[in-house]
C-alpha positions as CSV (number, residue, x, y, z in Angstrom):
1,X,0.0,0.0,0.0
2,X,1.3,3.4,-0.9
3,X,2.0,5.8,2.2
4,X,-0.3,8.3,1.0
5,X,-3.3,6.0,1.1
6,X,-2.1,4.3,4.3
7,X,-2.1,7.8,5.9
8,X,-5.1,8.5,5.0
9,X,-6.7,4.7,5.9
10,X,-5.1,5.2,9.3
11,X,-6.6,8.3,9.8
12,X,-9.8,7.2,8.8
13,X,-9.4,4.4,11.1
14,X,-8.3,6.4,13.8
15,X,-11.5,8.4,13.4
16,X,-13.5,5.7,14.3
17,X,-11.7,3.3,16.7
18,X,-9.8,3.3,19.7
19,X,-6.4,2.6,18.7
20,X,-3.1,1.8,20.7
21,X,-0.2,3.3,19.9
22,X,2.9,2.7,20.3
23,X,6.2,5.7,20.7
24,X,7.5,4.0,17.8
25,X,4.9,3.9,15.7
26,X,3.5,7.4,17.0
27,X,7.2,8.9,15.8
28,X,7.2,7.2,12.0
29,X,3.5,8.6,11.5
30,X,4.7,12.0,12.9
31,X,8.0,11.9,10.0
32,X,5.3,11.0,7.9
33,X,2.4,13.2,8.9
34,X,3.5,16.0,10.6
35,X,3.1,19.2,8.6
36,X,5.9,21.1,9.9
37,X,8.1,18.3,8.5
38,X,6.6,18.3,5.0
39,X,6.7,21.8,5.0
40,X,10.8,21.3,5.8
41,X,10.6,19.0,2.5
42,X,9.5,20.6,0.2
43,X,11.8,23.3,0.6
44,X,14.3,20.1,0.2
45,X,12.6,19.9,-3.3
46,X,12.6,23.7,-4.1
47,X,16.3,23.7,-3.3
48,X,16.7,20.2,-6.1
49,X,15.0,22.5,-8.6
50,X,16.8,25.2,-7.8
51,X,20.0,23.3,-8.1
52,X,18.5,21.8,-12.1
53,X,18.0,25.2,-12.9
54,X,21.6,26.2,-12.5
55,X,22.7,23.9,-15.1
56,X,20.7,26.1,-18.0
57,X,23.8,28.1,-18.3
58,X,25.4,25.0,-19.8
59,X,22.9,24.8,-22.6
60,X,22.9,27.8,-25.6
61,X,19.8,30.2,-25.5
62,X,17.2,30.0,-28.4
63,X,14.8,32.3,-28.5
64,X,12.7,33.7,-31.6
65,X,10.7,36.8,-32.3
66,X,8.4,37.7,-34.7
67,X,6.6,40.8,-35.5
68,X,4.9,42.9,-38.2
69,X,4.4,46.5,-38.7
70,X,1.3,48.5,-40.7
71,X,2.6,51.6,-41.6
72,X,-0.2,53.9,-42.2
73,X,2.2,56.5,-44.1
74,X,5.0,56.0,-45.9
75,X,7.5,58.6,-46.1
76,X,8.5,59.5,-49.8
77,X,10.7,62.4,-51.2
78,X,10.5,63.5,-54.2
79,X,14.1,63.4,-56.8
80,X,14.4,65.2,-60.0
81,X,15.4,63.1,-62.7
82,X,15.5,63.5,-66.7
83,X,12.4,62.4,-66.8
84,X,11.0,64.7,-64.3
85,X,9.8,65.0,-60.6
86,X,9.7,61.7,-59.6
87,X,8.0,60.5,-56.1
88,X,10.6,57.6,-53.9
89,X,9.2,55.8,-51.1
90,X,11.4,55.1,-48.1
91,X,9.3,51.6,-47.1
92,X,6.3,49.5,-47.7
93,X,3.1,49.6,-45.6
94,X,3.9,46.0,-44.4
95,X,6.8,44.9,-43.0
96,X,7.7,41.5,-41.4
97,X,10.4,40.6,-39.3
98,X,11.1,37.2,-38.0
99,X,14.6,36.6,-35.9
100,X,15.7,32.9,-34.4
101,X,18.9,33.5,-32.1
102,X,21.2,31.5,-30.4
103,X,23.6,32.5,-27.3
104,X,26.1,29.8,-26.0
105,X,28.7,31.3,-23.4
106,X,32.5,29.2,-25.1
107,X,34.2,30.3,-22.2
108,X,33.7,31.7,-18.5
109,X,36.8,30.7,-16.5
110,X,35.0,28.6,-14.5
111,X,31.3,30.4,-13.3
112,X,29.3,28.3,-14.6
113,X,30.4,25.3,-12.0
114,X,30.7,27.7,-9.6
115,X,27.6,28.6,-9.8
116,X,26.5,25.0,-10.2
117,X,28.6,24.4,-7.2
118,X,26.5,27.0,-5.0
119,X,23.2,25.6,-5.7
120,X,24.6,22.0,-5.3
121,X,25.5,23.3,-1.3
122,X,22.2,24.7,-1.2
123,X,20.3,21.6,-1.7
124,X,22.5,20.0,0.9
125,X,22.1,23.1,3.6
126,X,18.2,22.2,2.9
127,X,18.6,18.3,4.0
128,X,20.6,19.0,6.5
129,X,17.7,21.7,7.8
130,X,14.9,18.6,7.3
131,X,17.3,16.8,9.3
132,X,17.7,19.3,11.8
133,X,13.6,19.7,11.8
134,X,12.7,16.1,12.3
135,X,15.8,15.8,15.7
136,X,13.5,19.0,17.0
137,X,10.1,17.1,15.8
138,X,11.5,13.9,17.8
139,X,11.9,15.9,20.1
140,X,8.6,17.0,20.8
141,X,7.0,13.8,20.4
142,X,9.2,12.5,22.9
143,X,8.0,15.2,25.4
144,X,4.4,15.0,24.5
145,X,3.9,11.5,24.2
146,X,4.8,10.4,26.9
147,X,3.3,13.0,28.5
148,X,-0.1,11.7,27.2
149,X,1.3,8.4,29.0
150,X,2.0,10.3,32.4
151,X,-1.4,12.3,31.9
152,X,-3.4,8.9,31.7
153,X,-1.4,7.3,34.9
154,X,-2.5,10.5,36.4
155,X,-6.1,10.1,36.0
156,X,-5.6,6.9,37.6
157,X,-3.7,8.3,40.4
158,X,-6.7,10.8,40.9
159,X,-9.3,8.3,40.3
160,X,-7.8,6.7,43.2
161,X,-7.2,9.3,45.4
162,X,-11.6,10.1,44.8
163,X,-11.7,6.4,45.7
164,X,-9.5,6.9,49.1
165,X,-11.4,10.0,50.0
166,X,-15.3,8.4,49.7
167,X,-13.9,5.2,51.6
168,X,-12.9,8.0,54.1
169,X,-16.2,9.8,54.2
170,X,-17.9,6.9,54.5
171,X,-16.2,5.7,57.6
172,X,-16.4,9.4,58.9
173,X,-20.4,9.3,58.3
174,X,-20.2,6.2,60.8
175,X,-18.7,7.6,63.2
176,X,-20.5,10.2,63.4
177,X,-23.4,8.3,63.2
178,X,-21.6,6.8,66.4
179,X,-20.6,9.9,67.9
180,X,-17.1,9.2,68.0
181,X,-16.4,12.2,65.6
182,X,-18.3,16.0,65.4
183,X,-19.9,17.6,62.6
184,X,-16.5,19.2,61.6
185,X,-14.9,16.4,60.9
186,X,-17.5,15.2,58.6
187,X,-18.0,18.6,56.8
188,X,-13.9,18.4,56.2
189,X,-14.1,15.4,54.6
190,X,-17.1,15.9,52.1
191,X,-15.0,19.0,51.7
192,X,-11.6,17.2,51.0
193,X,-14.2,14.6,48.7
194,X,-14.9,17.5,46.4
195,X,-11.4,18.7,46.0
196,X,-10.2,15.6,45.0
197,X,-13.3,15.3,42.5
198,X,-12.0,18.8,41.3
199,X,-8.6,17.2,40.9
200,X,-10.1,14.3,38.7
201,X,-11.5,16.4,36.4
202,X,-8.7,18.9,36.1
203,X,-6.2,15.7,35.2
204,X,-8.8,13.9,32.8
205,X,-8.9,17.9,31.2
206,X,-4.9,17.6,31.5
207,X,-5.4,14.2,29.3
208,X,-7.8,15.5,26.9
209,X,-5.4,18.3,26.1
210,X,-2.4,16.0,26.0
211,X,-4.1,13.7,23.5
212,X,-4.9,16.8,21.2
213,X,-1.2,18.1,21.2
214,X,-0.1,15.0,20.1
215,X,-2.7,14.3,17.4
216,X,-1.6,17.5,16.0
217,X,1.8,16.6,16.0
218,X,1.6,13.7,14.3
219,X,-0.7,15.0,11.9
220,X,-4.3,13.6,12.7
221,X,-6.8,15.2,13.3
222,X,-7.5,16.6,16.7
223,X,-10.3,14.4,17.8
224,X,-8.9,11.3,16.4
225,X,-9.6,8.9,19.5
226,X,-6.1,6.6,20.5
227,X,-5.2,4.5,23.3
228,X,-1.2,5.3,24.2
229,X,0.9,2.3,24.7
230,X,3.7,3.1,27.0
231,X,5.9,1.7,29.1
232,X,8.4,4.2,31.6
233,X,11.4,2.1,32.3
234,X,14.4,2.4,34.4
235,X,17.9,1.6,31.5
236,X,20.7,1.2,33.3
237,X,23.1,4.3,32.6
238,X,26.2,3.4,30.5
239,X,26.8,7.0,29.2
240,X,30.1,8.4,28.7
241,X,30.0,12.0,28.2
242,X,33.1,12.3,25.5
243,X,32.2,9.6,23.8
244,X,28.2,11.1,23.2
245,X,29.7,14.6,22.6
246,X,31.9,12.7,20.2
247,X,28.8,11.0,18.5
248,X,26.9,14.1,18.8
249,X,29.6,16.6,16.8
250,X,29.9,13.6,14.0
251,X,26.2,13.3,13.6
252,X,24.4,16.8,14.2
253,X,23.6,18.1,10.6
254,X,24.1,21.2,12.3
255,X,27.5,20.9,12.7
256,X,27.6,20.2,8.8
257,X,25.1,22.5,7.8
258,X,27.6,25.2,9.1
259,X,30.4,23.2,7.4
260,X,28.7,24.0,4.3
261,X,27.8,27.3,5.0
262,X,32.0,27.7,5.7
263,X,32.2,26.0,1.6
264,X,30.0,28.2,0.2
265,X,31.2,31.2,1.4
266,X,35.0,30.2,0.4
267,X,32.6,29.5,-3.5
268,X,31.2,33.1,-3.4
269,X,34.7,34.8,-2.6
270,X,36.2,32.6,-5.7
271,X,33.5,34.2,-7.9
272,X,34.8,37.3,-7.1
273,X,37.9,36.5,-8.1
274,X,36.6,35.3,-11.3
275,X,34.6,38.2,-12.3
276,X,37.6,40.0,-13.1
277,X,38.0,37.7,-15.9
278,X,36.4,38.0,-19.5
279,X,33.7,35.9,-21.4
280,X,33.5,34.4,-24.5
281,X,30.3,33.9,-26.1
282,X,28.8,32.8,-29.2
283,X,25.7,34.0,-31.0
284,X,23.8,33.3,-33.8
285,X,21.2,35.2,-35.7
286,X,19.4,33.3,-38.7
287,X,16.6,36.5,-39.9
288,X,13.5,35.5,-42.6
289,X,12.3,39.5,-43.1
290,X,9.8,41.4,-45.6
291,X,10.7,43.6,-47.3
292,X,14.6,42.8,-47.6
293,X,17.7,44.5,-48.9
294,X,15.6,47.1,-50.3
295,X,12.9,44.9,-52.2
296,X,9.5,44.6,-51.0
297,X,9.9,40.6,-50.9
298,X,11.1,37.5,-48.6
299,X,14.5,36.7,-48.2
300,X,16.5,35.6,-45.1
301,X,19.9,36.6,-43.7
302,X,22.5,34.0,-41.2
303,X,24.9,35.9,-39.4
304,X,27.0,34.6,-36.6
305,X,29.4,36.5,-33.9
306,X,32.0,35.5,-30.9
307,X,32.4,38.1,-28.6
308,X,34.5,38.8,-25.8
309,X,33.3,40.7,-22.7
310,X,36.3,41.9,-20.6
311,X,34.5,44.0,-17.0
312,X,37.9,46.8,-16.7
313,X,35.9,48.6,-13.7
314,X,32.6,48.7,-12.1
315,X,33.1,51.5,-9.7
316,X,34.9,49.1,-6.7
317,X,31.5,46.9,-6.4
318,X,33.3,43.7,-7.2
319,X,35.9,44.5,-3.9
320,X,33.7,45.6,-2.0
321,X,31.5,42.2,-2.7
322,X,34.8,40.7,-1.5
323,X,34.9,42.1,1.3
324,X,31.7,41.1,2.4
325,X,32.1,37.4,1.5
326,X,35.1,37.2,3.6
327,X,33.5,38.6,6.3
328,X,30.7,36.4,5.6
329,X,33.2,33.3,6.1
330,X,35.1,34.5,8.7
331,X,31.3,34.9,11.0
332,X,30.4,31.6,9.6
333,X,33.7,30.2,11.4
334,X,32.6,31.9,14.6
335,X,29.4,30.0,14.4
336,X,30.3,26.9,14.0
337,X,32.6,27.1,16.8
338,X,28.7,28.9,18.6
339,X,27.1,25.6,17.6
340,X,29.8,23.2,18.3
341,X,29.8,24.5,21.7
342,X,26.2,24.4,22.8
343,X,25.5,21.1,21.0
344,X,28.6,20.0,23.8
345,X,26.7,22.0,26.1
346,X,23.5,20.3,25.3
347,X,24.4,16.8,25.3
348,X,26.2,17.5,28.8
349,X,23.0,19.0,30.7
350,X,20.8,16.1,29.5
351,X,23.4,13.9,31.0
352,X,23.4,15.6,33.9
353,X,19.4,15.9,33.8
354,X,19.2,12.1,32.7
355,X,21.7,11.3,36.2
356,X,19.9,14.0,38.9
357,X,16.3,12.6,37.7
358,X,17.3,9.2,38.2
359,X,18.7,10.3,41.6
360,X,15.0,11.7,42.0
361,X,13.4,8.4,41.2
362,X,15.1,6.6,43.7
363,X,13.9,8.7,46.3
364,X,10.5,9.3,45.2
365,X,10.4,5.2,44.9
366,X,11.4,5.2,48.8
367,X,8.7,8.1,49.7
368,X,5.8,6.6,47.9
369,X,6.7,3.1,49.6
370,X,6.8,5.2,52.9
371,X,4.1,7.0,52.2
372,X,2.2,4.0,51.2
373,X,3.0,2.1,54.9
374,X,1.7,5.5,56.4
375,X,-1.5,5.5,54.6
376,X,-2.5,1.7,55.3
377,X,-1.3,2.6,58.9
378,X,-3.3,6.0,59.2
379,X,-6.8,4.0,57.4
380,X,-6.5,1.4,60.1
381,X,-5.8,3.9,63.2
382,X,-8.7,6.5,62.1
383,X,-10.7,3.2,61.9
384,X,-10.6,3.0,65.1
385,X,-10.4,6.1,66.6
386,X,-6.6,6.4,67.7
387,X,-5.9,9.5,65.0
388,X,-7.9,12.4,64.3
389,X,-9.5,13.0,60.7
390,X,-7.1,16.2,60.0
391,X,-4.2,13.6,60.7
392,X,-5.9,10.9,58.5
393,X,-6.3,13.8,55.8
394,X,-2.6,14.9,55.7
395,X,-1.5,11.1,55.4
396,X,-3.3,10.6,52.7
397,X,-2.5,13.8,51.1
398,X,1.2,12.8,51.0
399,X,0.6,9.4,49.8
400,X,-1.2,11.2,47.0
401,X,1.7,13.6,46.3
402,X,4.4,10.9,46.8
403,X,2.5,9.0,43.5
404,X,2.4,11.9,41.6
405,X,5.8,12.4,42.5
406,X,7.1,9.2,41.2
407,X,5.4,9.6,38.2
408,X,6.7,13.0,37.0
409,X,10.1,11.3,38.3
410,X,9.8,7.9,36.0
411,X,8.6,11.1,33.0
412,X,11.4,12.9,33.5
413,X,13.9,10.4,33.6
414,X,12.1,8.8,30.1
415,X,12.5,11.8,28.6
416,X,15.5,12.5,29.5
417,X,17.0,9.1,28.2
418,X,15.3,9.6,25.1
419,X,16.6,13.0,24.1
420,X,20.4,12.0,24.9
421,X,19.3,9.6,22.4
422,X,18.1,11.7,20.0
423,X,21.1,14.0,20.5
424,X,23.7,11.5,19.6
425,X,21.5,10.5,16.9
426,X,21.0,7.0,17.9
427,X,17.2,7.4,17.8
């Protein structure tokens, strides 16, 4: 099946059903689908046409024009001869001219692949831009994906906490019932009931909004309905920082994007330098005209010319140009060093962010287990009446903020991972 009409089947399936989805599967319909991406190539093609257009200067110029002229009056004088005054007309009413020419430049020292040259770098600066689009579009899918993951585990976590809280209101409305607790203690927990309700909803809104980021960056449609397969796991870390800034500064088409840049402003100063050389060029001009040579009839005339153009001074433009383009290369140098430099920068804070976030999830493991043996303690002790429902409510609390988090822990470190993968360009 073409992947034009399996785009569209899969959207149209999408539309319908609930679908799970995979990150690997969500990032090959995003380089497929995303709009920002085909945008990014189709410049790619621009740049290939722009590229076939430079080799017209290798191929002679034909062009042919045609045109004919009414003259209303034509001018005459009037001659004396021995025969008398006699009237001479200086045209004919109707005149034709028809003119097929050809222009073929013989010789220009080398501008011509230059210039072929130029456009050939540009195509390449274009790929490596697509390239440097789709690392930014992984990116993002990274980031929201599995963001739509930690939004759904949140809804859970929420879900639960509603769950907790009615379990807890319901044991309160006993023992009020009972007497063992006052009014206030019930009223805080239909309270606390409603908050976490309002919680619920805020995370399922938190999902919804997820899910539409990510349909739009994969390009589907906004409402297209999905189940996110997932899975947040713990890799052990076998980084080495020189050898990722290593990979990184091989395999960043930024790095030889500017690289590039450096080549085709060392090509423009060259031209320069050429443009103080002549041209040779050839033209033909085969004429089929009425009237002709004086006679009010058809006849046709082939002429052909090689002429040499030789540019002696243009007012200082062509050094000042110069000027410019080395000025041009020697910023282009400072760049590269800019960009070599913050992709090392880069790749070093995502190790560092990768290493503190898995420091993180070790101790949000350890507090959600703790907070976990608190909150079966605390539900067993309000039970039966040894804690008061504000300490039962602040237990539980924590055991609610020690899942969430561990879950923006285990999200962090997955994204983290991820981009240091992306980075190095081994995703």
């Amino acid at each position: 099946m073409r992947p034009k009409y399996f785009l569209l089947f899969s959207i149209f399936l999408f539309s319908i059903l609930s679908y799970g989805l995979t990150f690997e599967e969500a990032k090959k319909i995003a380089l497929t689908g995303n709009r920002s991406l085909k945008i990014s190539h189709l410049e790619v093609k621009k740049a290939e046409a722009k590229m076939k257009e430079s080799w017209a200067s290798f191929y002679p110029f034909l062009s042919f024009q045609s045109s004919y002229t009414r003259l209303l009056g034509v001018p005459e004088f009037e001659m004396e001869t021995p025969e008398g005054i006699q009237s001479i007309s200086l045209g004919y009413p109707n005149n034709y001219m028809n003119t097929l020419s050809l222009t073929f430049p013989i010789f220009t020292f080398g501008r011509r692949f230059i210039v072929k040259e130029i456009a050939k770098k540009g195509l390449e600066l274009q790929q490596f831009q697509e390239e440097t689009d789709r690392i930014n579009l992984l990116n993002d899918i990274v980031t929201v994906f599995y963001g739509v993951v930690s939004a759904d585990e949140g809804v859970e976590i929420a879900k639960e906490a509603v769950e907790r809280v009615e379990d807890h209101l319901r044991t309160a409305s006993i023992q009020y019932e009972e007497g063992r607790v006052t009014r206030l203690a019930l009223l805080s927990a239909e309270t606390e009931l409603n908050k976490r309700k309002t919680d619920y909803l805020n995370a399922q809104n938190g999902l919804e909004k997820a899910r539409f980021a990510l349909n739009i960056l994969i390009g589907f449609p906004v409402d297209t309905l999905m189940n996110i397969e997932g899975e947040k796991e713990v890799k052990p870390d076998t980084f080495i920082l020189d050898s990722l800034i290593s990979k990184a500064l091989a395999n960043r088409p930024e790095v030889k994007m500017i690289e590039e840049m450096n080549r085709v402003a060392n090509l423009n100063n060259k031209m320069q330098y050429l443009n103080y050389l002549p041209t040779i060029v050839f033209q033909g001009n085969f004429s089929y005209d009425k009237p002709s040579n004086m006679k009010n009839e058809w006849d046709n005339n082939l002429n052909a010319t090689i002429a040499l153009s030789f540019p002696l001074f243009e007012g200082f433009g062509r050094q000042r140009k110069m000027e410019q383009y080395i000025l041009t290369a020697q910023q282009t140098m400072i760049r590269e060093e800019i960009i070599k430099q913050g992709i090392r920068m880069e790749v070093k804070g995502l190790l560092l962010d990768y290493r503190l976030n898995k420091e993180k999830l070790g101790l949000a493991n350890k507090e959600l287990e703790r907070a976990k043996e608190s909150y079966d303690m605390a539900k067993k002790q309000y039970e039966r009446g040894y804690i008061s429902s504000l300490e039962y409510k602040d237990i539980e609390l924590g055991y609610r903020n020690a899942e969430f988090s561990n879950l923006f822990a285990l999200y962090n470190l997955t994204v983290s991972f991820s981009k240091i993968k992306i980075a190095t360009m081994e995703e």
